[in-house]
C-alpha positions as CSV (number, residue, x, y, z in Angstrom):
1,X,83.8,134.8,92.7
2,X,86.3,134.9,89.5
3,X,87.5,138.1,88.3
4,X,85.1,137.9,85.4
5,X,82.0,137.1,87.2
6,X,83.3,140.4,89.7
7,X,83.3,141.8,86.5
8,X,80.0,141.3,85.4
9,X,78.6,142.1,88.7
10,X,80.2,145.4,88.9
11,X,79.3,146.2,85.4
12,X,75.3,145.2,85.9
13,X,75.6,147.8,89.0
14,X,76.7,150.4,87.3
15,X,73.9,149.6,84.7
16,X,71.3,149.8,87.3
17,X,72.4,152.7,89.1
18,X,73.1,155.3,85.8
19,X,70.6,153.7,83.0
20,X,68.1,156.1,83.9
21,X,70.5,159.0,83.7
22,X,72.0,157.9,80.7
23,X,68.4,157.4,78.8
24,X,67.6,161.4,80.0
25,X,70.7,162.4,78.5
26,X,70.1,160.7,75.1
27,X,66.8,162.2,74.9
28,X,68.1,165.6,75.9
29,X,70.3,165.4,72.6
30,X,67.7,165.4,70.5
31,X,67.0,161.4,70.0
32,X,63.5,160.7,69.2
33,X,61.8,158.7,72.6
34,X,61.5,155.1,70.2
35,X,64.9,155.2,69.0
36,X,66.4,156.1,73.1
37,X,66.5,152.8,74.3
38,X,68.8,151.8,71.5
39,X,71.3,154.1,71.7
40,X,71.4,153.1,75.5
41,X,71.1,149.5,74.6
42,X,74.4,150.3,72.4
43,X,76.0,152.3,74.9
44,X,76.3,149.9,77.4
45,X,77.5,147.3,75.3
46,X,80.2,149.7,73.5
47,X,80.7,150.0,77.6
48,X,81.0,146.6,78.3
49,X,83.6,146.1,75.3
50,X,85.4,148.6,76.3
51,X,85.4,148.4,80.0
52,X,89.2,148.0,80.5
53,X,89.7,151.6,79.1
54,X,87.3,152.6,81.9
55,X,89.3,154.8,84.6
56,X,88.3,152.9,88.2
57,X,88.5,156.4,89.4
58,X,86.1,158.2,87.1
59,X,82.4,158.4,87.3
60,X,80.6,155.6,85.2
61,X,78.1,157.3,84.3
62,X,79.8,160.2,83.2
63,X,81.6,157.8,80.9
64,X,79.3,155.8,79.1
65,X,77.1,159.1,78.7
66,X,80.0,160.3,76.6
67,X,79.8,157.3,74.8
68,X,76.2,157.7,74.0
69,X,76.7,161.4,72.7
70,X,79.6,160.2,70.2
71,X,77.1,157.7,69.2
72,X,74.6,160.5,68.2
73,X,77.1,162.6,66.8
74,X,77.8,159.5,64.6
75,X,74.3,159.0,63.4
76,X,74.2,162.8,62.9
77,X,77.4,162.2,60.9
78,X,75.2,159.5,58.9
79,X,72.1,162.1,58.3
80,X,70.3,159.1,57.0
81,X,66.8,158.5,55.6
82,X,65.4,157.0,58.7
83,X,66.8,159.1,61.0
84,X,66.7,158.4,65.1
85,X,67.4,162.0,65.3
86,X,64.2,164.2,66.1
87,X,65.9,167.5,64.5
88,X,69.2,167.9,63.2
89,X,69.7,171.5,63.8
90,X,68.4,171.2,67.8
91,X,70.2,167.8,67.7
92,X,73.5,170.1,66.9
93,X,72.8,172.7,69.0
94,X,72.2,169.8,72.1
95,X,75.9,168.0,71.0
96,X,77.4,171.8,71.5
97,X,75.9,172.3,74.5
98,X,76.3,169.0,75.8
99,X,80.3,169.4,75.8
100,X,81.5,172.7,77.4
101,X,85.2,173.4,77.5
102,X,85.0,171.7,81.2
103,X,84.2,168.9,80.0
104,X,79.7,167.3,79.5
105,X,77.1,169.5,81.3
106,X,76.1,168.3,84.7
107,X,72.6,166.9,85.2
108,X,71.6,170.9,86.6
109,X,73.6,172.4,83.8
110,X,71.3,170.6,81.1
111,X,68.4,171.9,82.8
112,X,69.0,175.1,83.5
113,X,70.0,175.0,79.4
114,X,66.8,173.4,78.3
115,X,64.7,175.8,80.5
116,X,66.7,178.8,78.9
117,X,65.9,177.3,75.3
118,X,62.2,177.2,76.4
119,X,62.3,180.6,77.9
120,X,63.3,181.7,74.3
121,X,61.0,180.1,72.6
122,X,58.5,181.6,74.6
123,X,59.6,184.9,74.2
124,X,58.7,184.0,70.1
125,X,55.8,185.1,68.4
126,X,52.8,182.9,67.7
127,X,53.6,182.3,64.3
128,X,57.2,181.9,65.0
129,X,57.1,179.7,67.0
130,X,54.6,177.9,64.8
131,X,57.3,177.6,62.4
132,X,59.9,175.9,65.2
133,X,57.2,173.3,65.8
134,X,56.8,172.5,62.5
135,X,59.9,172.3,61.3
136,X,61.6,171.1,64.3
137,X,59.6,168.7,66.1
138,X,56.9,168.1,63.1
139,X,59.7,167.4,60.9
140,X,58.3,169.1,57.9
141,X,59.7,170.3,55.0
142,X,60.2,174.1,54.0
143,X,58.0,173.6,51.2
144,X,55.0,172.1,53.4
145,X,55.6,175.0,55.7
146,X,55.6,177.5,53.2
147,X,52.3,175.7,52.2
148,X,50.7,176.3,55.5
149,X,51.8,179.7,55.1
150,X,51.1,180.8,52.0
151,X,54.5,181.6,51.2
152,X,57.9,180.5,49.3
153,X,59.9,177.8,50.6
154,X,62.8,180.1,50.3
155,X,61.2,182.7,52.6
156,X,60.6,180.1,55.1
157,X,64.3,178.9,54.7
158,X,65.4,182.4,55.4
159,X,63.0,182.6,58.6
160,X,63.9,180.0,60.1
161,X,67.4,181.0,59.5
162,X,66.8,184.2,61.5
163,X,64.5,182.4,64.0
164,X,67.4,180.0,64.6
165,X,70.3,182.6,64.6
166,X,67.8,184.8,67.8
167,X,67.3,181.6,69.5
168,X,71.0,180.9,69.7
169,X,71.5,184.6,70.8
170,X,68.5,184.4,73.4
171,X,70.0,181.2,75.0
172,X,73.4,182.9,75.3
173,X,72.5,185.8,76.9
174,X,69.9,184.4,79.6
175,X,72.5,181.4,79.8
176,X,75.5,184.2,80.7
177,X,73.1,186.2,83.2
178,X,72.0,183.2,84.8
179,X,76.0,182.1,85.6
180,X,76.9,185.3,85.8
C-alpha cells in the first residue's frame, strides 16, 4: 500500500471510530439536529485537509472536535439569517463551557454540565421556564413572548436577562459542589 492510500485508510478509521462522538459534541453546542451532520461533514474534511498538522500522538477525536467547535464559533461569528444555531445565547454559553482552561470538556464533563443546566432549569418556576423554552428552543421573539404574556417586550428582555444571569449562577455553584 502507498503512503497515500495508508493515508486514507487511517483517516476513514479514525472517521469510523469518533463520528459518533464528534456528531454528540456538535449538538451539545447548541447546533440544531438538521444542520449536525454538516458541521461534521465539514469537520472531517477541514480534517482531511489539514491532516499533516495532526499531532500522531494526540487523540483524533479530540482534534477534529476542536475543529468542529471553531466551526460553530465561526457561524456564531456570522449570526446570520438562517442560522444552524438553535440559540445563540445557550450556543455561547456551550462554546464557554466547551473549552475550560485544561483544555475541551471530556465526554463525562459535558454531561455532568448539561445535567447541572437541567437541574437549574428545573429549579425555575413554571412560567420561567416557559419563557427559556420559548425564547431559547422556540426561537421566538421578545415581542411574541411578551404577546403570550401580556406584557412589554422590554419586560421580557429584562426577564430573561435575570433568568439568564440565575441560570449561569445555578450552574456554577452545583457545577463547583459537584467537583468540589
Amino acid at each position: 500500500m502507498d503512503l497515500s492510500a495508508q493515508e486514507r485508510a487511517w483517516f476513514i478509521d479514525q472517521v469510523r471510530k469518533h463520528q459518533a462522538r464528534l456528531r454528540a459534541s456538535i449538538r451539545a453546542l447548541g447546533v440544531r439536529a438538521e444542520a449536525v451532520d454538516d458541521f461534521a461533514q465539514d469537520a472531517l474534511f477541514l480534517a482531511w485537509q489539514k491532516r499533516a498538522e495532526f499531532d500522531p500522538a494526540g487523540e483524533f477525536g479530540v482534534w477534529v472536535v476542536q475543529i468542529a467547535r471553531r466551526l460553530v464559533a465561526n457561524e456564531r461569528r456570522k449570526d446570520s439569517r438562517r442560522s444552524r444555531i438553535l440559540a445563540g445565547e445557550v450556543t455561547d454559553l456551550m462554546l464557554q463551557l466547551a473549552q475550560t482552561a485544561d483544555g475541551p470538556l471530556t465526554d463525562l464533563e459535558r454531561a455532568e454540565t448539561l445535567s447541572a443546566l437541567q437541574a437549574c432549569l428545573g429549579e425555575l418556576q413554571p412560567k420561567a421556564r416557559e419563557m427559556i423554552r420559548w425564547r431559547y428552543f422556540e426561537q421566538l421573539s421578545p415581542g411574541a413572548i411578551a404577546g403570550h404574556l401580556g406584557r412589554s417586550s422590554n419586560y421580557v428582555r429584562q426577564s430573561l436577562l435575570r433568568l439568564r444571569r440565575l441560570l449561569s449562577e445555578c450552574l456554577e455553584r452545583r457545577l463547583q459542589s459537584e467537583g468540589g
